[in-house]
N, C-alpha and C positions, 0 to 999 in steps of 0.2 A: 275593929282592930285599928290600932294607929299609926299610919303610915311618915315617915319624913321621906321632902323632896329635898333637893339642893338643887333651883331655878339656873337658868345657862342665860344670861345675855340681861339682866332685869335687876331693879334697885334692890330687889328682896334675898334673902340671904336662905331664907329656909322657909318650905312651907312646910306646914303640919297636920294631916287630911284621917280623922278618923271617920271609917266605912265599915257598914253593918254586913251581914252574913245575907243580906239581899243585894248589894253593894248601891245602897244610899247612902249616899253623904250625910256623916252627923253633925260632925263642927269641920271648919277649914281655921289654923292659924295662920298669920304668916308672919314672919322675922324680918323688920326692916321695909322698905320700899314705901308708898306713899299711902300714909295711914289710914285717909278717909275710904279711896278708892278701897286699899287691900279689907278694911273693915265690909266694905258693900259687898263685896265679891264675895267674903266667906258668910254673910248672911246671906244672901240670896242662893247661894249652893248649900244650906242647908236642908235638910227635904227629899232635896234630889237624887236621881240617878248618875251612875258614873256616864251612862252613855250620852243621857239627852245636854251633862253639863258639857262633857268631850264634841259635842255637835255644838252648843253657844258661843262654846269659848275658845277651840281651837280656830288659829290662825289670826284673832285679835291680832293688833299692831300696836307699839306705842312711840307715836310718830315718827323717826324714820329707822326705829331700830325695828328686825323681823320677827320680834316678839314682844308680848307683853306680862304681866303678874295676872292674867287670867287664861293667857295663852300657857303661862306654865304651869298653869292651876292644872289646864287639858292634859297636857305631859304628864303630869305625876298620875292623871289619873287614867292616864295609860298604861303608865309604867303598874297601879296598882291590877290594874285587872289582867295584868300579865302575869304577874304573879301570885295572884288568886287563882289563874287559869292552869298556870304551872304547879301550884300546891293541889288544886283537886285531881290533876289528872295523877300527880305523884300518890295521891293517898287512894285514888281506885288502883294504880300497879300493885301497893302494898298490900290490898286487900285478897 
């Protein structure tokens, strides 16, 4: 499924995080911010897990702001296994 973020504090305008039914990272876009860096980021979170990227990447800095475009990569993909967490537990109520 494909998720959009909207990053808090960072050059990029939108990230775009599609996550499998295992919740591996398929592709990462991002909208804006600095092209080469945001390209490296969403290739190398290709692959991956939401957790092991939420452990790389949170807490990043980009110099003396308190976040970075991989730190907010972490955030969204917080923000998605919350509500993956919240959709499974909704569809075992309904069942």
């Amino acid at each position: 499924m494909v998720y959009q973020y909207t990053p808090r504090g960072v050059c990029s305008r939108e990230i775009r995080i599609d996550v499998d039914d295992n919740q591996v990272v398929r592709s990462v876009g991002f909208v804006g911010g600095c092209s080469g860096n945001t390209q490296g980021v969403a290739a190398l979170a290709r692959g991956r897990t939401i957790d092991e990227l939420v452990s790389a990447l949170g807490g990043i800095r980009c110099g003396l702001k308190s976040t970075s475009c991989p730190d907010q990569l972490a955030q969204a993909l917080k923000a998605i296994q919350q509500e993956i967490k919240k959709e499974s537990t909704g569809a075992a109520e309904t069942k």
